[in-house]
C-alpha positions in Angstrom: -4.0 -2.5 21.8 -7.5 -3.5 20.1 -7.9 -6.3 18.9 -7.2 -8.4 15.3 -9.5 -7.3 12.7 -9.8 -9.0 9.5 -8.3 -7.0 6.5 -8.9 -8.0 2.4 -6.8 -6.7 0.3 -7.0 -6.9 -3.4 -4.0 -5.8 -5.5 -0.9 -6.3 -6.9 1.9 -8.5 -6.5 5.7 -8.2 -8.4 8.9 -9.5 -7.7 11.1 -6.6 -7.4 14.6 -6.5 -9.0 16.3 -3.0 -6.8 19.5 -1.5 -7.9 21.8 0.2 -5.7 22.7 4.0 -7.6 24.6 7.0 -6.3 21.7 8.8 -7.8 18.6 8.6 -10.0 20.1 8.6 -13.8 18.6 11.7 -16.0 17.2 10.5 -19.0 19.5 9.6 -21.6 21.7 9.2 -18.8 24.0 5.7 -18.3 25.4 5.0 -14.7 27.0 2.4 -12.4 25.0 0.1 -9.6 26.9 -1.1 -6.7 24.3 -3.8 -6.2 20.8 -5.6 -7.3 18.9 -7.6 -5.0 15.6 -9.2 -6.1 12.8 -9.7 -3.8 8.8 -9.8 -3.5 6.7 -6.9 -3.9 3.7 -5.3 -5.2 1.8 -2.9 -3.3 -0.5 -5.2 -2.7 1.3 -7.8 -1.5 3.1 -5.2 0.1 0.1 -3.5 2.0 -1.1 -7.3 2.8 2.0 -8.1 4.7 2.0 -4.8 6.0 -1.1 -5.4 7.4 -0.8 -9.1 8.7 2.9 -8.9 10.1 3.0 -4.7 11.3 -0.6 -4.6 12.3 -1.7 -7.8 13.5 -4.7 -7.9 11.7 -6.2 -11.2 10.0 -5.6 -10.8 6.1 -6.5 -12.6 3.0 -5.2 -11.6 -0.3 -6.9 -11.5 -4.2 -4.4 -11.3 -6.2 -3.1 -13.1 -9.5 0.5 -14.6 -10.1 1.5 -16.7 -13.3 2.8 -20.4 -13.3 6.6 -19.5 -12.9 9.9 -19.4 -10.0 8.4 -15.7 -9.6 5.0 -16.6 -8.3 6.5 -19.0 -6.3 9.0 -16.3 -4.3 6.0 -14.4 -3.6 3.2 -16.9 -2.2 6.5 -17.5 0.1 6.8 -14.8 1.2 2.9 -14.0 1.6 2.4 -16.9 3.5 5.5 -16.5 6.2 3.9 -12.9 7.1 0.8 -14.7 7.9 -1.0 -13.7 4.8 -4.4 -15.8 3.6 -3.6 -16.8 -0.4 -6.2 -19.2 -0.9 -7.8 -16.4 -3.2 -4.4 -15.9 -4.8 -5.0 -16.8 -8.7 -2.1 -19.0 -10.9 -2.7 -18.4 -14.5 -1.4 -20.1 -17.4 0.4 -18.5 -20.1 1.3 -14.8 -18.4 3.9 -13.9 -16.2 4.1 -12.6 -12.9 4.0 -9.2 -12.5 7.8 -7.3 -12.0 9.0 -4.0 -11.1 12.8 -2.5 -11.9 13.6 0.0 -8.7 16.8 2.6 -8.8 17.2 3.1 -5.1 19.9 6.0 -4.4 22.0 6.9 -1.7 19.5 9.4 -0.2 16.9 6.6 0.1 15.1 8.3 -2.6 13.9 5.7 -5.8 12.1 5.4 -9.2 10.4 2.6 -10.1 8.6 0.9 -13.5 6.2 -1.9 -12.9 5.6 -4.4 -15.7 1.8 -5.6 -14.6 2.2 -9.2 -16.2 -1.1 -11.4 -14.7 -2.0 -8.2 -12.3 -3.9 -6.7 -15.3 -5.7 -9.9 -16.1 -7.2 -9.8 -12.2 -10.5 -9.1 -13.8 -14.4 -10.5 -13.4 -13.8 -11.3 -9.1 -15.2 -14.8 -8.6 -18.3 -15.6 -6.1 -15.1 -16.7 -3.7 -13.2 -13.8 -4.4 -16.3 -11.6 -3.8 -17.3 -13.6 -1.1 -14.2 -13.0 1.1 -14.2 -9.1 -0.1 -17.5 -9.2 1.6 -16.6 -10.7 5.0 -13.9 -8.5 5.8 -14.2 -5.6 7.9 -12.5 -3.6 6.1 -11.1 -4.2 2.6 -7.9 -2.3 0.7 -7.2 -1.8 -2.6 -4.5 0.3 -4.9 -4.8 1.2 -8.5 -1.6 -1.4 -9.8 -4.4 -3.6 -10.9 -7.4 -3.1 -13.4 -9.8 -0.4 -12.1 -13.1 -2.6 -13.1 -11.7 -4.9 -10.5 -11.2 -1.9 -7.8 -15.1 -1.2 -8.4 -16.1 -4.7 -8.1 -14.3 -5.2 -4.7 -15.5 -1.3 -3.7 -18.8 -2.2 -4.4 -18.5 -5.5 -2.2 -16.9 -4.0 0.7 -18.3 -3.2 3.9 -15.9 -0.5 4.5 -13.2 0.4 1.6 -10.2 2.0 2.2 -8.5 3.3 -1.9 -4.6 4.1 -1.6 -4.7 6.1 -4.8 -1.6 4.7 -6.6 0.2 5.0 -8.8 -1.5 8.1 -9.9 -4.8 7.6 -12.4 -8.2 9.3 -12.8 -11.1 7.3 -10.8 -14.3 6.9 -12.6 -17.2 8.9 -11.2 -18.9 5.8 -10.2 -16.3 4.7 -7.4 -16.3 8.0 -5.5 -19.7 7.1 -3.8 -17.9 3.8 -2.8 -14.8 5.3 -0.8 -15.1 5.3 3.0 -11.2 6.2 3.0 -8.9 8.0 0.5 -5.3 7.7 1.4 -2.7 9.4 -0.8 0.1 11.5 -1.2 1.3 15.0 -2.5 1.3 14.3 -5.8 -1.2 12.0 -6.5 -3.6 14.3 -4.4 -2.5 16.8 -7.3 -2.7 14.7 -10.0 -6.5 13.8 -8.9 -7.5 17.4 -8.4 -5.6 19.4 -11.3 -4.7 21.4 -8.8 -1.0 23.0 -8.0 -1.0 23.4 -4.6 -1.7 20.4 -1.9 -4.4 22.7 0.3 -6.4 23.1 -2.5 -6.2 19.6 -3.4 -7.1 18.7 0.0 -9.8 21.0 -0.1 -11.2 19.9 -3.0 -11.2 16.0 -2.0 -12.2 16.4 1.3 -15.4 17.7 -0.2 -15.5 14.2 -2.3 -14.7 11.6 0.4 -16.3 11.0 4.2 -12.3 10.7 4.9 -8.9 11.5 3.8 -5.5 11.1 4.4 -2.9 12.8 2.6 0.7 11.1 3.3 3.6 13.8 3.8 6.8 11.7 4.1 9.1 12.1 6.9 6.3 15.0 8.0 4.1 12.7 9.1 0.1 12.8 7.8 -3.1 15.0 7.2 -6.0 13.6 8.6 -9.5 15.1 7.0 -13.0 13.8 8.3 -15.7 15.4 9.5 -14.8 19.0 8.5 -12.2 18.4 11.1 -8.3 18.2 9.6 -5.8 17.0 12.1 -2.1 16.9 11.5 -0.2 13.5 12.7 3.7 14.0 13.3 5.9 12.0 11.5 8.8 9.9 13.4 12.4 11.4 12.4 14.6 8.2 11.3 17.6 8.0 8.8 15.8 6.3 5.7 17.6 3.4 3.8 15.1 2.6 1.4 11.7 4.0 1.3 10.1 1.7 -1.0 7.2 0.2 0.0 6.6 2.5 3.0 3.6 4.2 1.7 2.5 0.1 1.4 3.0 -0.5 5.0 1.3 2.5 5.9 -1.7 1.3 4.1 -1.6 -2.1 5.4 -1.7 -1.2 9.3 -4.0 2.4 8.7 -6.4 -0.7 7.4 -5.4 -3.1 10.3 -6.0 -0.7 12.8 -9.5 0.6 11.3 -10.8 -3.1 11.2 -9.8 -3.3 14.8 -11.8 -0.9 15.9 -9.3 2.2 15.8 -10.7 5.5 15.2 -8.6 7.1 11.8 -6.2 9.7 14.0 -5.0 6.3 15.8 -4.5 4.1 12.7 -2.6 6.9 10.8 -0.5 7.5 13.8 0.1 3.2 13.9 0.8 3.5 9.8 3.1 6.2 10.4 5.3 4.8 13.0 5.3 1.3 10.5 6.1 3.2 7.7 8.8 5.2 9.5 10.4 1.8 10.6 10.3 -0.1 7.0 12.3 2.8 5.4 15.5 2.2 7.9 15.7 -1.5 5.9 16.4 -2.0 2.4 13.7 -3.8 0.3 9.5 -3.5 0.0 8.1 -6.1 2.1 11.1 -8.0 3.4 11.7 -4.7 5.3 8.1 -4.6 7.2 8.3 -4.3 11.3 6.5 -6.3 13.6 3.4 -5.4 15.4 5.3 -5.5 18.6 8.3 -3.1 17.3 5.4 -0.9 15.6 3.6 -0.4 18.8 7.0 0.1 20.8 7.1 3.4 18.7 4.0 4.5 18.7 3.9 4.5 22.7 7.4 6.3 22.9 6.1 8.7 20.9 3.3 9.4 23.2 4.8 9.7 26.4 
């Protein structure tokens, strides 16, 4: 295994309330939970401890929390994965960002973020921009304000833009992405178009490098002209919330140590396919060791 590489990531952090539902309710629809757990997450903080606890790699994290219990959960948490927070903001007078999450039998789950201080994470400071700068490569998601996604794409040595949740990107930050990583949908929702080929198509003509998530399927790699489908690892899912955030955080630990972006998607894969057999969004996140355990069994 290459060595640690050092990983920004500048995003979002909530605390996540998750209640346990036979189903996801219709609308207009009123049903039963056998359970709610709270417990951090954000895909930010998410793909930061994705990155520092599945991938190994050195991380620091811009983010912003408010003054309350919430904040205090989640720098916790944060800093027992080995996650850098010194870049983590406290701001007075706005809460810390939360997300309600129906999670159902079938591992399936809907979720509704309330941003709180992640949509005041505007104007990055010289510090802020400083450590964007330093890190070989730097991730980012769209849960915080997309001035501050072209500040830190503009900073970054090599930027890696998981494109969720789903929103159009200004013309001026396409120039800026050295990786693309979404899924199904939100590859359709960028494009207009209705089927994933041509959305691929049409992307891959917009980006030095994609990759399109699949779910239990596995991955499309595009660079180079060159596409290159990664198998997925069949597991029983318990909750797949935040796996699309691990798979982030390692894909980005692997590239900033040195991995070429076949072998980091396979790495994200295989920690992805391990978070989902846990409940909860970070809290569920393998180890480095367990993530490369898979990913050698599945190459033998």
């Amino acid at each position: 295994m290459s060595t640690a590489g050092t990983v920004t990531v500048v995003g979002s952090a909530n605390l996540d309330t998750t209640l346990r539902v036979a189903r996801i309710p219709g609308p207009g629809e009123t049903i039963l939970a056998s359970g709610i757990v709270r417990s951090p997450g954000g895909k930010g903080a998410n793909q930061a401890v994705g990155a520092a606890r599945s991938g190994g790699a050195e991380v620091a994290f811009v983010a912003a929390l408010g003054h309350d219990g919430e904040a205090d959960l989640l720098l916790a948490s944060l800093t027992g994965a080995g996650v850098g927070t010194d870049h983590v903001r406290r701001l007075d007078g706005v809460p810390s960002g939360s997300a309600l999450i129906t999670v159902s039998d079938d591992a399936e789950n809907s979720i509704v973020v309330v941003p709180g201080a992640n949509a005041v994470l505007l104007d990055l400071t010289d510090g802020e921009l400083a450590v964007v700068r330093s890190a070989a490569v730097v991730l980012a998601c769209l849960e915080i304000p997309m001035a501050t996604v072209l500040a830190a794409a503009r900073a970054a040595r090599r930027f890696v833009l998981n494109a969720a949740p789903s929103a159009p990107l200004p013309d001026e930050l396409w120039p800026h992405l050295d990786v693309l990583v979404v899924n199904e949908h939100e590859a359709r929702d960028l494009t207009g178009e209705a089927q994933v080929d041509d959305a691929v198509a049409v992307l891959s003509r917009r980006v030095p490098a994609l990759v399109v998530t699949l779910g239990a399927a596995g991955a499309l790699v595009v660079e180079d002209g060159l596409r290159t489908h990664v198998r997925g690892n069949p597991v029983t899912a318990v909750d797949t919330t935040g796996a699309g955030d691990c798979f982030c955080g390692v894909l980005a630990a692997r590239l900033a140590a040195g991995d070429d972006l076949v072998t980091a998607t396979r790495w994200g894969g295989a920690a992805g396919a391990l978070a989902v057999q846990r409940p909860g969004a970070a809290d569920a996140m393998p180890t480095t060791a367990d993530v490369a355990t898979l990913v050698e069994g599945a190459q033998r």
